[in-house]
VOMIKOL-738808 format. One record per residue (C-alpha): residue number from 1; residue in three letters; x, y, z. Coordinates in Angstrom, 2 decimals. Example, Ala and Ser with C-alpha at 12.3 -4.5 7.8 and 13.67 -1.06 7.14 Angstrom:
<atoms>
vovo  kolmi  X  Y  Z
1  ALA  12.30  -4.50  7.80
2  SER  13.67  -1.06  7.14
</atoms>
This chain:
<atoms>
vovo  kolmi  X  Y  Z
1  UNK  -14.69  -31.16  21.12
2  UNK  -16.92  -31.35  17.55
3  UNK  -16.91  -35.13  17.05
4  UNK  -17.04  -34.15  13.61
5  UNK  -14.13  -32.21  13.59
6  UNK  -12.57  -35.78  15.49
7  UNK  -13.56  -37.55  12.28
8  UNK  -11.91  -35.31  10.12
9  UNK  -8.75  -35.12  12.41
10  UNK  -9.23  -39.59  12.92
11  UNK  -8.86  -39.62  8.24
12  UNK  -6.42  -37.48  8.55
13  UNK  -4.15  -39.23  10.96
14  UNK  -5.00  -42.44  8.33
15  UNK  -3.43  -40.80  5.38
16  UNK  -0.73  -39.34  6.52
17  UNK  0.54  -42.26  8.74
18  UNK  1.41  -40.91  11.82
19  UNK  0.11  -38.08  14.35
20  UNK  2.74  -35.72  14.26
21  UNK  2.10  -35.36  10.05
22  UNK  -1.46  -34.88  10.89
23  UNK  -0.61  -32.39  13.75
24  UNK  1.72  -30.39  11.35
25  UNK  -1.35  -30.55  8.75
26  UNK  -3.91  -28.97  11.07
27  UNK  -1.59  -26.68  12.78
28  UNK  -1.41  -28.70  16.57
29  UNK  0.58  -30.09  18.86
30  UNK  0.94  -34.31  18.03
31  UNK  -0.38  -34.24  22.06
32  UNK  -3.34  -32.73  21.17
33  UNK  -3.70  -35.01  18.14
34  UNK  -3.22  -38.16  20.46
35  UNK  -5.71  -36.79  23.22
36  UNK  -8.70  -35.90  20.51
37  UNK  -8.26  -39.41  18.76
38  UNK  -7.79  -40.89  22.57
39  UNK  -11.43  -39.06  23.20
40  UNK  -13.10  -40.35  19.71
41  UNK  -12.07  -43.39  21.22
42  UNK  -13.70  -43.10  24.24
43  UNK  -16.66  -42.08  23.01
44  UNK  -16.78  -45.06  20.99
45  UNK  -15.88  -47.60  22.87
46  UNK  -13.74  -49.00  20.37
47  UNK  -10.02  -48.93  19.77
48  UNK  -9.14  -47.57  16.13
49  UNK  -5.57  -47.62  15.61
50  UNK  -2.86  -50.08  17.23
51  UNK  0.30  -48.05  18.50
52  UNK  3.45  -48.06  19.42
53  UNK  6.53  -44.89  19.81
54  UNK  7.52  -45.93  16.28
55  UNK  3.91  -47.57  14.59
56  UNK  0.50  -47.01  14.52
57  UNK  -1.73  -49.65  12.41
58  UNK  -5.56  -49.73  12.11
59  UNK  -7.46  -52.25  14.06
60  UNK  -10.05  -54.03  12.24
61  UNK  -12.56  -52.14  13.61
62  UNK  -10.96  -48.95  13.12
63  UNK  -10.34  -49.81  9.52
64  UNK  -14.15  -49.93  8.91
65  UNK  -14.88  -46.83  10.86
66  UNK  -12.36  -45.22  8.91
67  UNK  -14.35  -46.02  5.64
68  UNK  -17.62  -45.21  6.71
69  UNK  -15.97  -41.85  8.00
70  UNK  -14.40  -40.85  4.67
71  UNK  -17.62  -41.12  3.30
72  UNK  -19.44  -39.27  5.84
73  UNK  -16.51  -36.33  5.36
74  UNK  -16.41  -36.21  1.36
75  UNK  -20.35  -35.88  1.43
76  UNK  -20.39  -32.74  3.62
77  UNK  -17.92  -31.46  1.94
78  UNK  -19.11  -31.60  -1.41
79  UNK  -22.74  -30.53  0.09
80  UNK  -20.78  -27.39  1.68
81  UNK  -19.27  -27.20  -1.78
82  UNK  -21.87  -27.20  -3.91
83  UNK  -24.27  -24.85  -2.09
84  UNK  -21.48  -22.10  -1.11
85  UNK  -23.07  -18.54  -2.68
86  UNK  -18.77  -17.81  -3.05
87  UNK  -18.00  -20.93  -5.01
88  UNK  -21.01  -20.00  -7.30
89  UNK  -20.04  -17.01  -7.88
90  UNK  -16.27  -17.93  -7.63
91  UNK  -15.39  -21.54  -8.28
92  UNK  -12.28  -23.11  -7.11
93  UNK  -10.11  -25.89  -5.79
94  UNK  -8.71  -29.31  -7.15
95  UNK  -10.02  -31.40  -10.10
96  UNK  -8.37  -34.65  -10.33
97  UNK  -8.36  -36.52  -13.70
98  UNK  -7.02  -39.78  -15.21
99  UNK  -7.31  -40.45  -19.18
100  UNK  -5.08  -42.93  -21.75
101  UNK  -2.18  -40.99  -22.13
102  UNK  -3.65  -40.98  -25.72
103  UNK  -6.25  -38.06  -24.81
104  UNK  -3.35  -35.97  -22.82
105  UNK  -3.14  -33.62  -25.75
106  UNK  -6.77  -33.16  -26.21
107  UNK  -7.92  -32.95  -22.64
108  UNK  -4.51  -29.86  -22.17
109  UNK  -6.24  -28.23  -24.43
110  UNK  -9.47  -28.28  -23.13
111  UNK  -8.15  -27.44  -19.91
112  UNK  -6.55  -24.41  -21.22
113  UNK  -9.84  -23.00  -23.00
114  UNK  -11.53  -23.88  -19.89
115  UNK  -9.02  -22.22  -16.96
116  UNK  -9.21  -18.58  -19.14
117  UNK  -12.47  -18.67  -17.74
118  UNK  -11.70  -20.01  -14.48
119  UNK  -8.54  -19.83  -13.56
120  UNK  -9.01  -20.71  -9.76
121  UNK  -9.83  -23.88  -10.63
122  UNK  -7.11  -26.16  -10.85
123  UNK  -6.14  -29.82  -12.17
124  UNK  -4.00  -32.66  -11.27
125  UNK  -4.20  -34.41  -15.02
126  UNK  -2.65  -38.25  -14.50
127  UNK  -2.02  -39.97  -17.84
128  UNK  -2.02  -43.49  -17.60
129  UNK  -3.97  -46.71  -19.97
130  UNK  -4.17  -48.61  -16.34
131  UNK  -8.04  -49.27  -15.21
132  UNK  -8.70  -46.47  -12.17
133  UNK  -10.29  -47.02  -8.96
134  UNK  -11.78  -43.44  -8.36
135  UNK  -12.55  -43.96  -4.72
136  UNK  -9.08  -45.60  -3.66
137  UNK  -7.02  -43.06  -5.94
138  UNK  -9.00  -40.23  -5.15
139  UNK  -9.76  -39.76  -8.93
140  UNK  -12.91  -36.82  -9.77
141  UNK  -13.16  -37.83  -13.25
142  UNK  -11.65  -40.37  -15.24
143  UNK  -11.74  -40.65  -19.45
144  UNK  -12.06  -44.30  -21.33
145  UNK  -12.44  -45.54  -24.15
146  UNK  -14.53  -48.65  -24.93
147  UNK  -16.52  -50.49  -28.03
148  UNK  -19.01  -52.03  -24.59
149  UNK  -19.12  -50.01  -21.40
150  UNK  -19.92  -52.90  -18.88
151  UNK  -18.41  -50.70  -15.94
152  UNK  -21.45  -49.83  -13.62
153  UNK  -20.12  -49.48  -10.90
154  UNK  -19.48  -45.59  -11.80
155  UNK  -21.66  -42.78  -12.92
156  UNK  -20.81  -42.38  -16.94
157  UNK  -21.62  -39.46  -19.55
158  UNK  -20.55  -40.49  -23.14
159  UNK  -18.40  -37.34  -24.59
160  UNK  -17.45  -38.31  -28.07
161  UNK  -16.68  -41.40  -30.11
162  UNK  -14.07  -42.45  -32.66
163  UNK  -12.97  -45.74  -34.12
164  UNK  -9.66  -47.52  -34.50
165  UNK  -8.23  -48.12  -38.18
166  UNK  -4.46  -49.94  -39.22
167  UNK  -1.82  -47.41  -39.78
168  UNK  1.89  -47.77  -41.41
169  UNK  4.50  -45.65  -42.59
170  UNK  5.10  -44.56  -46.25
171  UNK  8.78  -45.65  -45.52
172  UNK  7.51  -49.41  -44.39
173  UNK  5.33  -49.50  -47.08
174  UNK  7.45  -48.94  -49.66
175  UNK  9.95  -51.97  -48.11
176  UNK  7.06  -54.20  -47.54
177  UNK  4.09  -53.29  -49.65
178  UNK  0.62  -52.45  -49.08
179  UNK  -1.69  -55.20  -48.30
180  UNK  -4.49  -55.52  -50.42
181  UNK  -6.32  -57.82  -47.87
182  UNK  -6.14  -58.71  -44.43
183  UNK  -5.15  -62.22  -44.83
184  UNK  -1.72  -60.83  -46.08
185  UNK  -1.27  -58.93  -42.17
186  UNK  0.50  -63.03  -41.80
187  UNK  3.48  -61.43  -43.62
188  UNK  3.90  -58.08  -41.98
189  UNK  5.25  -56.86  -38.99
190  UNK  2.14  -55.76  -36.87
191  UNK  2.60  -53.57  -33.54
192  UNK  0.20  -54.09  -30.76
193  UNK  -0.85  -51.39  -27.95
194  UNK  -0.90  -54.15  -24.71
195  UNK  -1.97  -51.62  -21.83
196  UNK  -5.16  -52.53  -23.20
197  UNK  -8.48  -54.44  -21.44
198  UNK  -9.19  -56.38  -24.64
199  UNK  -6.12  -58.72  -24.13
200  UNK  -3.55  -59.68  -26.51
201  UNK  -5.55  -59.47  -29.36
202  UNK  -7.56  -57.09  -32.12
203  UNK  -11.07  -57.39  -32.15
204  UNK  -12.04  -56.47  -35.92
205  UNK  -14.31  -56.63  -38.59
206  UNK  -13.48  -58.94  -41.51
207  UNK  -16.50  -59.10  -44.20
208  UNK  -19.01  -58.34  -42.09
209  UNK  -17.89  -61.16  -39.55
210  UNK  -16.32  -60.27  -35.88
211  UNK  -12.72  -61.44  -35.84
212  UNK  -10.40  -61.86  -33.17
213  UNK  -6.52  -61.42  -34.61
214  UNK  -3.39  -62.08  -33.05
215  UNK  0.18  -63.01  -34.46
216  UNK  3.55  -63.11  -33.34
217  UNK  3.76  -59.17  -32.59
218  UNK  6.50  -57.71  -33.29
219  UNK  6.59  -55.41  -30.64
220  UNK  4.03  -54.41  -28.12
221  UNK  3.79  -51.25  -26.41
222  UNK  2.14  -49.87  -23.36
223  UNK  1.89  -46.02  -24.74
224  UNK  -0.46  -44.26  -27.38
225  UNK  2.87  -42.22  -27.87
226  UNK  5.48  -45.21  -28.32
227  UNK  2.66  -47.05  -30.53
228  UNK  2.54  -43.84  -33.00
229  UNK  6.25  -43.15  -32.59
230  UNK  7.19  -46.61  -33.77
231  UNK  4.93  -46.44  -36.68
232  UNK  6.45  -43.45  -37.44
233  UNK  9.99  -44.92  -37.42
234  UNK  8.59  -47.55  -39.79
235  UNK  8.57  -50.42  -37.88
236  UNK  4.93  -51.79  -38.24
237  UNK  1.54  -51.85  -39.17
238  UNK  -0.76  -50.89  -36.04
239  UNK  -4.04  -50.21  -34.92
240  UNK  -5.08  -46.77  -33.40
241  UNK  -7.84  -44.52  -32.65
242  UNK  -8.06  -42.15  -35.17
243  UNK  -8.39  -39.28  -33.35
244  UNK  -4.76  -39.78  -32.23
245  UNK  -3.46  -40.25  -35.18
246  UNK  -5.04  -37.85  -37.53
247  UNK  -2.22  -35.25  -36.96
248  UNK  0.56  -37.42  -38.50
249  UNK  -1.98  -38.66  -41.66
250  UNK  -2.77  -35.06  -42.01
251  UNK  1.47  -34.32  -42.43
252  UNK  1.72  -37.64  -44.45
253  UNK  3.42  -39.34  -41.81
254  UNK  1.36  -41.98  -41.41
255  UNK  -1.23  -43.71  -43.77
256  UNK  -4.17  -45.33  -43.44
257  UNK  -4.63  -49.35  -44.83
258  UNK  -8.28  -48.99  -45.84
259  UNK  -10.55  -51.87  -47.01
260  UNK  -8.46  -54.41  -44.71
261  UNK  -10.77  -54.71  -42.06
262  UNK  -12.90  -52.15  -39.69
263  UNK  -13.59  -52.04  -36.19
264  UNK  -16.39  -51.33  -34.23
265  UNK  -17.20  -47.91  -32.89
266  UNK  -15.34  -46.66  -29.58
267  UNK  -17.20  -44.28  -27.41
268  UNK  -15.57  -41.98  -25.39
269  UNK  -16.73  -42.24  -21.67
270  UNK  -16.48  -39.41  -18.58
271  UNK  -16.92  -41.38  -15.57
272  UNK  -17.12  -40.41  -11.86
273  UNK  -18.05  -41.78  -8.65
274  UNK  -21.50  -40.63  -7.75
275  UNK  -23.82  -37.55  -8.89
276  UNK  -24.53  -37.06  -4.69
277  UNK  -23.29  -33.09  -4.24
278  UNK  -21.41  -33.00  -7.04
279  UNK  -18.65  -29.68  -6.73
280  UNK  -19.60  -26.97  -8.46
281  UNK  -16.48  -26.88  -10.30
282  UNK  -17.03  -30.34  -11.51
283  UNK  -20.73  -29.68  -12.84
284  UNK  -19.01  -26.91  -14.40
285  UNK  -15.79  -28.86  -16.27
286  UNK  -18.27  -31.51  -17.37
287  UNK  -21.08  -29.41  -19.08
288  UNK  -17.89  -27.61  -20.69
289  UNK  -16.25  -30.81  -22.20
290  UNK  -19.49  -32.12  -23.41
291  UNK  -19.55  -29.36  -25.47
292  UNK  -15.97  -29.21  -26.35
293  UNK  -15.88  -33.27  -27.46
294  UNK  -18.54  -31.66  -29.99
295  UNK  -16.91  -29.42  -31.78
296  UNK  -12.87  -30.88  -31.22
297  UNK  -13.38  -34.97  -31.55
298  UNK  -14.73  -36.51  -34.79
</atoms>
């Protein structure tokens, strides 16, 4: 038997837990499952998995081979990928992406644009402010936004950039007044967006000196959404991108408190795993949304 084929078979008994899901994957018998891993075994003079009628666990030793394989798989795979004539002239399969749930609405429409073009191509779009381990989560492309991209761990490609300004209501302005300068935030109710990797704080501009400001919040929030929603509802003064929040200053909804303070600039990052035999597809999405950030994100 292909020891390749072994390896492939060996990951796939790892993620799904057990050899009769991996049998049902590939289309065998759990016996035949057993007796291939049984001979990758052999071959290797090594014991990779621990088990029992009702367990299997990875020995040490399997759990590295198990890594290295994964590796091994993904890059033939995405060499196969890349260089298939069919794919070229055809592109398909899975792109996986993770972005602040903040970009949802931007990235749904790029991915519309994009699939009446290329509509075998399909997404798996996870919207979540949590920090994304690409390799672990399986993750092709991840969005973030950051004033310092320290990350290098990842291949980046900046997209866009915006900035964050402070945003109320016209109904909580009219209770509490506008403030005419930032020292007078100390008598407001502020909102603060905590998913965030900057901490419990905003890091801001305050005549030409970097200031970090924090109060007694009075609420924090983990969504893009519930942060706009509540300044919507009046409850707050709070800081967002302005990308997301042009829509509701363009219908009034919101308004923007000017001359308080400014923030640095936020690039908008793409980041993936490794340029090694990139898909097709992928090469494809990303030279599209570079061009999209240009013309859709000011």
């Amino acid at each position: 038997m292909d020891k390749y084929k072994n390896m492939q078979l060996f990951c796939t008994v790892v993620e799904k837990g057990s050899f009769a899901k991996a049998a049902k994957t590939i289309g065998v018998t759990p016996a035949i499952v057993g007796r291939r891993i049984a001979d990758l075994e052999n071959e290797l003079g090594l014991v990779l998995l621990n088990r029992t009628t009702r367990s299997m666990q990875l020995t040490p030793g399997g759990k590295d081979y198990y890594q290295g394989v994964k590796r091994i798989v993904e890059d033939i795979d995405r060499l196969e990928d890349s260089l298939s004539s069919d794919h070229q002239n055809n592109p398909s399969g899975l792109i996986r992406l993770s972005a602040p749930d903040g970009l949802g609405p931007f990235l749904i429409q790029a991915i519309s644009i994009f699939r009446a073009n290329y509509s075998n191509i399909r997404f798996d779009l996870i919207l979540s402010n949590a920090q994304t381990n690409l390799i672990k989560e399986e993750v092709d492309l991840t969005f973030r936004l950051s004033f310092d991209l320290q990350d290098s761990s990842y291949i980046a490609t900046k997209l866009g950039s915006t900035t964050f300004s402070l945003y109320a209501s016209p109904k909580y302005l009219a209770i509490k007044g506008i403030p005419t300068h930032f020292s007078e935030l100390e008598h407001h109710d502020c909102i603060h967006m905590g998913s965030n990797r900057y901490g419990d704080v905003w890091n801001l501009q305050v005549d030409g000196k970097n200031v970090t400001y924090r109060q007694q919040w009075a609420m924090v929030v983990s969504s893009t959404g519930a942060l706009i929603q509540a300044l919507q509802n009046g409850m707050g003064i709070g800081a967002v991108p302005t990308i997301f929040a042009r829509e509701q200053v363009s219908q009034s909804q919101l308004i923007e408190l000017s001359g308080l303070a400014s923030f640095p600039e936020v690039g908008i990052y793409g980041m993936y795993p490794t340029r090694k035999h990139m898909p097709y597809r992928m090469t494809l999405f990303l030279n599209f949304l570079k061009e999209w950030f240009k013309t859709n994100i000011v």
